[in-house]
Residue frames as a rotation matrix with the C-alpha (Angstrom) as fourth column:
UNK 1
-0.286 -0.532 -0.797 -13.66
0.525 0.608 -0.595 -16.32
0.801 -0.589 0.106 -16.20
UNK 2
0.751 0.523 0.403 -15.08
-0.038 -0.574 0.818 -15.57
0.659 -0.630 -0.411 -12.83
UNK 3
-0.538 -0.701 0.467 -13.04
-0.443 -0.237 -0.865 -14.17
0.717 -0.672 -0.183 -9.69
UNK 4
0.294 0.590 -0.752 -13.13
0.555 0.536 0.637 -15.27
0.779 -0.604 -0.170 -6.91
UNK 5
0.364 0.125 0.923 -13.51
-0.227 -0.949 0.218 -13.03
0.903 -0.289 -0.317 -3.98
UNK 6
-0.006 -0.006 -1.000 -12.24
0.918 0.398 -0.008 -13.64
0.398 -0.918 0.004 -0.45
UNK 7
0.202 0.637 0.744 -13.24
0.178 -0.771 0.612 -11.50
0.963 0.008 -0.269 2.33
UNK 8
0.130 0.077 -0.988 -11.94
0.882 0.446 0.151 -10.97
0.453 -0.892 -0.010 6.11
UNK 9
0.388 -0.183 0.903 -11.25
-0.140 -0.980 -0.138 -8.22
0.911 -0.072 -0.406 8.76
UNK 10
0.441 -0.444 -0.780 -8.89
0.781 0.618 0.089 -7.93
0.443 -0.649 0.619 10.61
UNK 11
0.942 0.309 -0.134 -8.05
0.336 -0.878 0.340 -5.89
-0.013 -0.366 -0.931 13.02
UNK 12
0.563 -0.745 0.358 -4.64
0.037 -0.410 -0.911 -3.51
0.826 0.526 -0.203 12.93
UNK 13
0.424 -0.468 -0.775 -1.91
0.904 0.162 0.397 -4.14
-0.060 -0.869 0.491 15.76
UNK 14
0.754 -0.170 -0.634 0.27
0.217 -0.848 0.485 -1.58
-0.620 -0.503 -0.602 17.07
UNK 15
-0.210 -0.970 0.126 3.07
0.032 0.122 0.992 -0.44
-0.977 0.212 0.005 14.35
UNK 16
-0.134 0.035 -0.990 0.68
-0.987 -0.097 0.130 -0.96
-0.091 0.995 0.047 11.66
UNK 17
-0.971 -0.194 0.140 1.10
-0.150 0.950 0.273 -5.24
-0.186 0.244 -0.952 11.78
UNK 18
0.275 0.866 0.418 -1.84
-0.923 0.359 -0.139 -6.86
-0.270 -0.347 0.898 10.74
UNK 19
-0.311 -0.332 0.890 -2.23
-0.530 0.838 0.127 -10.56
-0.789 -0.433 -0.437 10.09
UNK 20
-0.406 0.914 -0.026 -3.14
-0.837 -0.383 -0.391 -12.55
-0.367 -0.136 0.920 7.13
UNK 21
0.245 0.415 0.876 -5.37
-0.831 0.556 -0.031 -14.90
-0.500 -0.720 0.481 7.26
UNK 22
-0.332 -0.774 0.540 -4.28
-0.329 0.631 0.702 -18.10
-0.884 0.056 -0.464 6.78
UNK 23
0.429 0.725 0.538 -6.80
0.398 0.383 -0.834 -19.05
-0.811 0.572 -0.124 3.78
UNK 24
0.950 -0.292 -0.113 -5.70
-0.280 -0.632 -0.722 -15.36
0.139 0.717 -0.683 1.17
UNK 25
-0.053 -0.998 0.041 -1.82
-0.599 0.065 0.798 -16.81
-0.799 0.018 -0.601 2.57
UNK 26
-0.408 -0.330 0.851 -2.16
-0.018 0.935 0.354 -20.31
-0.913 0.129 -0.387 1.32
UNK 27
0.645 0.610 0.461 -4.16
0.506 0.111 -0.855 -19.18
-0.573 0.785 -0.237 -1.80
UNK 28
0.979 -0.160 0.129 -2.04
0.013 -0.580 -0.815 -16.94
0.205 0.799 -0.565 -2.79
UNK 29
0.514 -0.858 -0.003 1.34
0.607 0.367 -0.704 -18.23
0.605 0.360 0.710 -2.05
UNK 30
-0.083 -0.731 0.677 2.76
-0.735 -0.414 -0.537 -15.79
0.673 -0.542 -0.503 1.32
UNK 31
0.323 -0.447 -0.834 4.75
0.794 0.607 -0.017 -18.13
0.515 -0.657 0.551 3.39
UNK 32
0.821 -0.263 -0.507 6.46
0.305 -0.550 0.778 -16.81
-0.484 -0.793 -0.371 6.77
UNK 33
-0.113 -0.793 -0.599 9.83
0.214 -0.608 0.764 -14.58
-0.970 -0.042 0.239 6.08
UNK 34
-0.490 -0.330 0.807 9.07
0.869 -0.110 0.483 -14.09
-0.071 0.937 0.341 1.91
UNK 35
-0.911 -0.154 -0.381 8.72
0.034 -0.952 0.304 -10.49
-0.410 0.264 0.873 0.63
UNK 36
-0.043 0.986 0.158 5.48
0.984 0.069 -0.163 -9.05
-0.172 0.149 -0.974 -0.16
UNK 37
-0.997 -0.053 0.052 4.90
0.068 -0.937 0.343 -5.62
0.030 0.346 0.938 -2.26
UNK 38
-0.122 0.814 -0.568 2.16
0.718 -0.323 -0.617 -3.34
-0.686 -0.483 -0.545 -1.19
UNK 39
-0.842 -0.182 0.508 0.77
0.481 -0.680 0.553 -1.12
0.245 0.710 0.660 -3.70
UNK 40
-0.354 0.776 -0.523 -1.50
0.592 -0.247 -0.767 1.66
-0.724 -0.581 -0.372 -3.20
UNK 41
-0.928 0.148 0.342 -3.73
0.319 -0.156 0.935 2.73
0.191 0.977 0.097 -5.81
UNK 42
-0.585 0.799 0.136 -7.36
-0.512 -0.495 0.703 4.55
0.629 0.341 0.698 -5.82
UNK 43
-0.005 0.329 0.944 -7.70
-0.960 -0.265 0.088 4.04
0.279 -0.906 0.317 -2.71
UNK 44
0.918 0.346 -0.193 -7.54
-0.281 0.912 0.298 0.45
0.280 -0.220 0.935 -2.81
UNK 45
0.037 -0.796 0.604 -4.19
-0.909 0.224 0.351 -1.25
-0.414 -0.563 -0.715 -0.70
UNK 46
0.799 0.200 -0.568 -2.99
-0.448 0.828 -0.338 -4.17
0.402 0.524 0.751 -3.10
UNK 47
0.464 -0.599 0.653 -0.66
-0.553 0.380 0.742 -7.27
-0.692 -0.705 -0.155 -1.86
UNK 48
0.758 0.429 -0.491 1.58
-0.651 0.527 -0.546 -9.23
0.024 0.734 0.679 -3.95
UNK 49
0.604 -0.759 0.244 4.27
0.244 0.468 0.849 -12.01
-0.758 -0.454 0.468 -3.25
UNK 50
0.297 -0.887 -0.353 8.13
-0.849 -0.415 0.327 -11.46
-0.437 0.203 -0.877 -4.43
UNK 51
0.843 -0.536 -0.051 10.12
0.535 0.844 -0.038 -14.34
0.063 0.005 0.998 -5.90
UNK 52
0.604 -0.795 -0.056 13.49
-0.633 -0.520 0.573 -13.97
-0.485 -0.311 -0.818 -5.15
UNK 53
-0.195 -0.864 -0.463 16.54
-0.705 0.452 -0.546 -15.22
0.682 0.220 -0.698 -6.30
UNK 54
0.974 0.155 0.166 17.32
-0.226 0.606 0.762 -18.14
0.017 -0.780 0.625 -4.78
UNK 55
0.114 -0.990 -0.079 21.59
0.984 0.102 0.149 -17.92
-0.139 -0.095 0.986 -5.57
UNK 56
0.133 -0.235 -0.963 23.52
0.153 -0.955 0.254 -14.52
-0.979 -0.181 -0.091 -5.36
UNK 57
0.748 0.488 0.449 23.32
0.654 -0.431 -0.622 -11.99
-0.110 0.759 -0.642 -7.72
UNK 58
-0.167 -0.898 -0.406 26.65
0.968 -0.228 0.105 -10.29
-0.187 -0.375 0.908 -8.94
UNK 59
0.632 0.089 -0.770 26.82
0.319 -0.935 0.154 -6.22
-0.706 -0.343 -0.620 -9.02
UNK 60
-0.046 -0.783 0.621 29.18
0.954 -0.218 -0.205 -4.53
0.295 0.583 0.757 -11.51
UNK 61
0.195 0.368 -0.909 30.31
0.604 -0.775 -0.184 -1.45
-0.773 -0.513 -0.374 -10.57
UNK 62
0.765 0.531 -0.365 30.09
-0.071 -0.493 -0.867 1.76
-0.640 0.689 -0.339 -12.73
UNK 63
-0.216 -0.848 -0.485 34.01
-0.879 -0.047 0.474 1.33
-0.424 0.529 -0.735 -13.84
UNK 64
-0.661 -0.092 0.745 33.27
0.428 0.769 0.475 -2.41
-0.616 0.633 -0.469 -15.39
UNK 65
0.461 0.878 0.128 29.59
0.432 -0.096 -0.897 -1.18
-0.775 0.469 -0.423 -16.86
UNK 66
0.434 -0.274 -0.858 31.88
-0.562 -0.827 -0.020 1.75
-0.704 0.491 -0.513 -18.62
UNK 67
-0.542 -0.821 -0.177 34.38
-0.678 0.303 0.670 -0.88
-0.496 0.483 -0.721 -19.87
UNK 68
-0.254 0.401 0.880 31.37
0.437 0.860 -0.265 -3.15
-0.863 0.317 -0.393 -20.99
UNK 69
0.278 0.424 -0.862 29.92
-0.047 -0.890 -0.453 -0.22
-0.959 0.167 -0.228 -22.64
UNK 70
-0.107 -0.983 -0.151 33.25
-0.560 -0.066 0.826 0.16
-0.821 0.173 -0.544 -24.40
UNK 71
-0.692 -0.427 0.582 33.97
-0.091 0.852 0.516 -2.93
-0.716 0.304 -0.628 -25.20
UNK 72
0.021 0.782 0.623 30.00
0.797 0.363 -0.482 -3.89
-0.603 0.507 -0.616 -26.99
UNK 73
0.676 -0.235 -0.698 30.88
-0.674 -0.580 -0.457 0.02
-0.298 0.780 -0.551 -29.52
UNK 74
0.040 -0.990 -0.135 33.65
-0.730 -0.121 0.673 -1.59
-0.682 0.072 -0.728 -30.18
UNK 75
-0.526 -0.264 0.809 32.09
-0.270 0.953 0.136 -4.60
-0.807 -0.146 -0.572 -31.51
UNK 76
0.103 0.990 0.099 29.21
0.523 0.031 -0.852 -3.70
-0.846 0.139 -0.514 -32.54
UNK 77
0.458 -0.033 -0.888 30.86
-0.502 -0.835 -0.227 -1.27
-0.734 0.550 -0.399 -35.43
């Protein structure tokens, strides 16, 4: 299977912003406000889109986790 390459330069705004271009967006799926993880690696500066949830996500705090804990020894024996 061959890659395909895409290629552009752009230049770097103040802050760090750059832009990109609308082609590497729409190929690869970055729309306007969605998360994007930057990874830096042997020298090379990778991009990759986020999915997100799209409904809320509940939290437990460390007193339930303990009592799940608990509870799944309890079962599990």
């Amino acid at each position: 299977m061959q890659t395909q390459t895409i290629e552009e330069i752009v230049k770097m705004q103040p802050k760090g912003l750059l832009t990109i271009p609308v082609n590497i967006r729409k190929k690869y799926g970055f729309s306007e406000n969605d998360f994007i993880r930057i990874k830096a690696t042997a020298g090379k500066v990778y991009l990759e889109p986020v999915r997100t949830l799209s409904y809320p996500v509940r939290s437990y705090t460390d007193k339930e986790l303990e009592e799940f804990f608990e509870l799944d020894k309890q079962l599990s024996q």
